[in-house]
C-alpha positions in Angstrom: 0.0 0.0 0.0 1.5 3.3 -1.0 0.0 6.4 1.0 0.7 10.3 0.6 0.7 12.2 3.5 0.1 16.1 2.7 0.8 18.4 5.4 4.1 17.6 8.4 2.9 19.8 11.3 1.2 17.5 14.3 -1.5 15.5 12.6 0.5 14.5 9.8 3.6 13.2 11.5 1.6 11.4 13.5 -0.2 9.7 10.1 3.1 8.9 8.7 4.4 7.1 11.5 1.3 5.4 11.7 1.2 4.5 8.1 4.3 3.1 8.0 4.2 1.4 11.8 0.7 -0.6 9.5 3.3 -1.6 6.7 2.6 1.1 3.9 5.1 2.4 1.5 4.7 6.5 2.9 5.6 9.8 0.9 4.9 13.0 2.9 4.7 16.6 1.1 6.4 19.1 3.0 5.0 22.7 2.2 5.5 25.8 5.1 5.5 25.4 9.2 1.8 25.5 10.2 0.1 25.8 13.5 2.4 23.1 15.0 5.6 25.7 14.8 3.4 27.6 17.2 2.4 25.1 19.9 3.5 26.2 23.6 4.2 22.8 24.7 1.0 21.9 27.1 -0.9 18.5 25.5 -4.6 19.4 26.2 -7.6 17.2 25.9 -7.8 13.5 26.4 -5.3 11.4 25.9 -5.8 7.6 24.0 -3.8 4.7 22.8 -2.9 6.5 19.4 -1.5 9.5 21.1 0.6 7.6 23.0 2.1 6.1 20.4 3.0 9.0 18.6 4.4 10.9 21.5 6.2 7.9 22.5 8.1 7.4 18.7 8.8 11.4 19.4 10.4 11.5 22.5 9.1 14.8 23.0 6.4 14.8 25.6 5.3 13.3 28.9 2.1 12.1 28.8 -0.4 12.2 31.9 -1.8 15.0 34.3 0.3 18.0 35.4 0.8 21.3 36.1 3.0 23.8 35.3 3.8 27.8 35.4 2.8 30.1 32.4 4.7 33.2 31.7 1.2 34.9 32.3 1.7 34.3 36.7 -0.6 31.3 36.7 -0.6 27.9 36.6 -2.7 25.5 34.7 -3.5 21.9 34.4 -2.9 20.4 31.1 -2.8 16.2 30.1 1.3 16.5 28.9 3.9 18.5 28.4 7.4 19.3 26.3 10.3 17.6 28.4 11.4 20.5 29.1 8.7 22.4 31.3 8.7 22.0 35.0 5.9 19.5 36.2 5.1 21.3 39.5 2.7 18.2 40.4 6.3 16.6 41.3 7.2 19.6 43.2 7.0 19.1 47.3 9.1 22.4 48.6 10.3 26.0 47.7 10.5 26.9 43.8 13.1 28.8 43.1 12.7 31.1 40.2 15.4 31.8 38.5 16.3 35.9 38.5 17.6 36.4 35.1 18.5 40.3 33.0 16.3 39.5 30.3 13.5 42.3 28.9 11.0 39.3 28.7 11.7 38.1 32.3 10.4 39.5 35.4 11.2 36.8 38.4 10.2 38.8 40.9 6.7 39.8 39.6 7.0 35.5 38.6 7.5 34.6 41.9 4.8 36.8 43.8 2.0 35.8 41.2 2.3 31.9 41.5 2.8 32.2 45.9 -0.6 34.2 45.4 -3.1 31.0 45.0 -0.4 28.4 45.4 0.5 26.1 48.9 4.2 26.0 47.3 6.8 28.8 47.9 7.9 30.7 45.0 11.2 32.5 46.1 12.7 34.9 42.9 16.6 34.7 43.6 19.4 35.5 41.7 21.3 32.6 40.4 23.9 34.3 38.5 23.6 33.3 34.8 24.5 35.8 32.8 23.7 37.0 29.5 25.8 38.7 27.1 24.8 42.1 26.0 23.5 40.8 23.0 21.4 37.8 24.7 19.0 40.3 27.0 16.5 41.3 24.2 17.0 37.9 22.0 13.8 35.9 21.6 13.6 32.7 23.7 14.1 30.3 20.6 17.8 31.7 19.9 18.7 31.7 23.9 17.1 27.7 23.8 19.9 27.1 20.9 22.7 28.5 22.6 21.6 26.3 25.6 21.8 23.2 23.6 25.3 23.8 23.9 27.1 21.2 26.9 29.1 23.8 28.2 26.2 26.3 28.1 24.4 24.0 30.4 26.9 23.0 32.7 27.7 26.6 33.3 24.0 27.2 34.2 23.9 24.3 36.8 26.8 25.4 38.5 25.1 28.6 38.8 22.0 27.1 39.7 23.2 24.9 43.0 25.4 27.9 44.5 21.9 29.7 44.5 19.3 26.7 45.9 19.4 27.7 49.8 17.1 24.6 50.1 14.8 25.3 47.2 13.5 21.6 45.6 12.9 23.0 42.2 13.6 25.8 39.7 11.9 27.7 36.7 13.5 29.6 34.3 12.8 31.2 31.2 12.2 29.0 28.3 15.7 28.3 26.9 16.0 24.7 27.6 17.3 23.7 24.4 15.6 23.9 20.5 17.4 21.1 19.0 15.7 19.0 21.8 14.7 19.4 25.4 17.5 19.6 28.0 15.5 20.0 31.0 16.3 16.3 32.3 20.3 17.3 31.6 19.7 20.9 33.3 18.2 18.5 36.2 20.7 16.4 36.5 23.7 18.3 36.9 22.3 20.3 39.4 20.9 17.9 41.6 17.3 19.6 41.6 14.4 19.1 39.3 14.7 22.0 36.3 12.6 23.2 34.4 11.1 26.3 31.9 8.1 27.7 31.9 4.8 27.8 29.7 4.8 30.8 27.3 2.4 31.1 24.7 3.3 30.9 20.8 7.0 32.6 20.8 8.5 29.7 23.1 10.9 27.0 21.1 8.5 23.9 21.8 7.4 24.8 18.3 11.0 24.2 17.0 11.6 20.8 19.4 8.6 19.6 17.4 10.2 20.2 14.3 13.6 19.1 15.1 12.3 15.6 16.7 9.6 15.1 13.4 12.9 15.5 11.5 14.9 12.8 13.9 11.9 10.9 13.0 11.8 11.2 9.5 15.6 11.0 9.0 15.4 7.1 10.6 13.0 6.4 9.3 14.3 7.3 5.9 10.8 8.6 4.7 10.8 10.0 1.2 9.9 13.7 2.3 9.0 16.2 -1.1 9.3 19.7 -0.5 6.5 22.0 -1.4 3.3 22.3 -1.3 0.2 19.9 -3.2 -1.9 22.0 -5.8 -4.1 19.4 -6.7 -5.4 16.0 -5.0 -7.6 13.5 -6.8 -7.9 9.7 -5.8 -4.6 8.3 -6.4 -2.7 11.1 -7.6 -1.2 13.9 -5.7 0.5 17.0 -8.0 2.7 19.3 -6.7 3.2 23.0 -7.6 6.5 22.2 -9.0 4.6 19.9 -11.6 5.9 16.0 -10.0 2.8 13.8 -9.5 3.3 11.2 -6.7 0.6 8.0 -7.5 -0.5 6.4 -4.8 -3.4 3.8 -3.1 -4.6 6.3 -0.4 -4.3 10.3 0.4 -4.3 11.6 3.7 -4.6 15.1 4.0 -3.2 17.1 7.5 -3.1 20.9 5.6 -4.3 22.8 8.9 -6.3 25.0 9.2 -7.0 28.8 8.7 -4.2 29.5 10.8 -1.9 27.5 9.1 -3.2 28.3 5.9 -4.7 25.4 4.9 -8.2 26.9 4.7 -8.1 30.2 2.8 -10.1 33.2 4.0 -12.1 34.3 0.8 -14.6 37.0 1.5 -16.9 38.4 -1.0 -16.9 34.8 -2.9 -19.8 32.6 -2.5 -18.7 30.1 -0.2 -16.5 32.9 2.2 -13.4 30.1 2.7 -11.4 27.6 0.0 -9.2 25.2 0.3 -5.6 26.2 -1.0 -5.3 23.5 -3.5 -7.8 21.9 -5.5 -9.6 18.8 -3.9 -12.7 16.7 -4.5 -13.9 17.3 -0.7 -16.3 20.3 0.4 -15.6 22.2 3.1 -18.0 22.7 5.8 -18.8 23.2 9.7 -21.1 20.9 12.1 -21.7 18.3 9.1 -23.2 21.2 6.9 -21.6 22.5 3.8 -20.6 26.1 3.1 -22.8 26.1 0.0 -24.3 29.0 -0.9 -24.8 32.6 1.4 -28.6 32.4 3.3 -29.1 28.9 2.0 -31.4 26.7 4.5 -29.0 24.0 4.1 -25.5 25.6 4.6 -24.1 27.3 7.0 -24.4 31.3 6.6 -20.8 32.3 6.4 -21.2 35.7 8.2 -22.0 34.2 11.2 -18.1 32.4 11.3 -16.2 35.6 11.0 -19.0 38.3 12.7 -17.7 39.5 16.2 -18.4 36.8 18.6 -18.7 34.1 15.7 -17.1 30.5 16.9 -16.7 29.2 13.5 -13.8 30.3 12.2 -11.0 27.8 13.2 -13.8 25.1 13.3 -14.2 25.2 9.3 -12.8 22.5 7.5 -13.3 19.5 5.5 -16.9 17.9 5.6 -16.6 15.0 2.6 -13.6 12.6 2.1 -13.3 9.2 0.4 -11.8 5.8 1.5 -9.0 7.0 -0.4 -8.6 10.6 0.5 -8.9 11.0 4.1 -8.3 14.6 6.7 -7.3 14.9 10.4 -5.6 17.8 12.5 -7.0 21.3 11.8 -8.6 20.5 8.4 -11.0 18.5 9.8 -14.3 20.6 10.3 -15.0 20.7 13.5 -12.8 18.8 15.8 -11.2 20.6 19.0 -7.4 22.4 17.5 -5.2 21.0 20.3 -1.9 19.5 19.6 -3.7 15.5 21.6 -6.2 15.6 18.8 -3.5 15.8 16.0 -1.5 13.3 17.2 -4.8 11.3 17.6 -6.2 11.8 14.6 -3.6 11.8 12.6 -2.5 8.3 13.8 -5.9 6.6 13.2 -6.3 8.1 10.1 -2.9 7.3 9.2 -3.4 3.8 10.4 -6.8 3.2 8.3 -5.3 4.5 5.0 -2.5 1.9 5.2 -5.2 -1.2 4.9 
């Protein structure tokens, strides 16, 4: 069985690795980073068998109920998370927060927010890692590189124990590594569980998921085109350079309007289009977006009017046993990272047959 995987953000990676755990011959088309470059690193929703699986063959997340500290002062439950936040669930004592001279990081107003509705103690202390000039207005994902650097990180737990004074964990910025998390490392050398914080789209757990798809990919040695489809038809998938790739089965995992996906189109009669030509229709709730004020379609101004939920819940309504979705271009599905990997896996898995 020969299957085509369009789209390598969350959904499908997780139908490749599915498709070819099942036995199938697997081509994925690569086009631009999608909504899975943006994800913060928290796994929301419920986790199943098929998520497991794909987080497992990733070695990028622990699965399972936790909680851990957003940049914002709170802290949140969530179902997983990137290696290389701090679970505070396994947290008994003190927190230290790490003081740092960085224009994005404010320990001090850190530590007082999370004591506020928190049993734990959340001390800001300085613990004498320091930036060069150049570092203290560089986005996290740059710091995280230079981190992923042995030397880097011994430095910082050096740093880190002369500073405990019987603290039993620390949070720092997020700059635990882009090539791959080094929070278990971080931990390690300094004796104390390490870890970063939540923040919420400009973090590098965007880039880990890149870097450990492409780990994947490279082992697996997956025939990976770059670009992006133009047109899908059953058993044929063309590509905007002109190469056709044949095939038994299709699965698409474009995203959505956010990553691009789903076009916006306003003034034309259906209000959103797909980005390459398909034989599916796009719809929301099991309706089509037909035609504007029809009975039987969804009225498109009530997607994008202020206070309209529709929006990121438009997607694909029809498919074929050989031209499947998941992830964001599903209509109507929750957008977390847990139902990509989900979906993408089971649909993965049932193209391969």
């Amino acid at each position: 069985m020969k299957v085509v995987v369009v789209g390598s953000g969350a959904a499908g990676t997780a139908a490749v690795i599915s498709a070819r755990a099942a036995g199938a011959d697997v081509t994925l088309v690569r086009g631009r980073a999608g909504a899975s470059a943006l994800g913060s690193g928290a796994l929301d929703g419920v986790i199943d068998d098929d998520a497991k699986s794909i987080t497992s063959a990733l070695e990028l997340h622990a699965v399972g109920a936790c909680s851990v500290a957003t940049s914002a002062g709170t802290i949140r439950k969530a179902s997983g998370h990137d290696l290389s936040l701090l679970d505070l669930d396994q947290v008994k004592g003190p927190v230290l927060v790490a003081r740092v001279a960085h224009v994005a990081w404010d320990a001090d107003a850190l530590a007082a927010a999370f004591s506020e509705n928190d049993p734990r103690a959340f001390v800001a202390r300085d613990v004498g890692i320091v930036l060069h000039t150049d570092e203290r207005a560089m986005n996290h994902v740059e710091l995280a590189a230079r981190h992923d650097d042995p030397a880097r990180l011994s430095r910082a737990a050096e740093r880190i124990r002369s500073a405990l004074e019987g603290a039993s964990a620390v949070l720092l910025p997020p700059w635990l590594g882009a090539a791959a998390p080094r929070a278990k490392e971080l931990s390690a050398l300094a004796g104390v569980p390490c870890g970063e914080v939540l923040v919420p789209i400009d973090g590098p757990a965007g880039v880990r998921f890149e870097r450990a798809r492409d780990r994947w990919l490279q082992n697996a040695r997956i025939d990976a085109k770059p670009g992006r489809a133009s047109r899908v038809s059953e058993g044929k998938v063309v590509l905007e350079s002109g190469e056709e790739l044949s095939c038994d089965a299709i699965v698409l995992a474009t995203g959505g309007v956010l990553a691009g996906g789903i076009v916006y189109t306003p003034g034309e009669p259906s209000t959103f289009a797909l980005s390459y030509d398909a034989p599916v229709q796009l719809g929301l709730d099991g309706m089509p977006l037909a035609v504007p004020g029809s009975m039987y379609g969804v009225p498109p101004e009530s997607l994008v009017w202020p206070g309209g939920e529709g929006l990121e819940r438009v997607g694909i309504v029809s498919h074929t046993s050989a031209i499947r979705t998941c992830g964001d271009c599903a209509s109507s599905r929750p957008r977390t990272m847990l139902e990509a990997l989900s979906s993408g896996a089971r649909v993965g898995r049932e193209s391969a047959r």
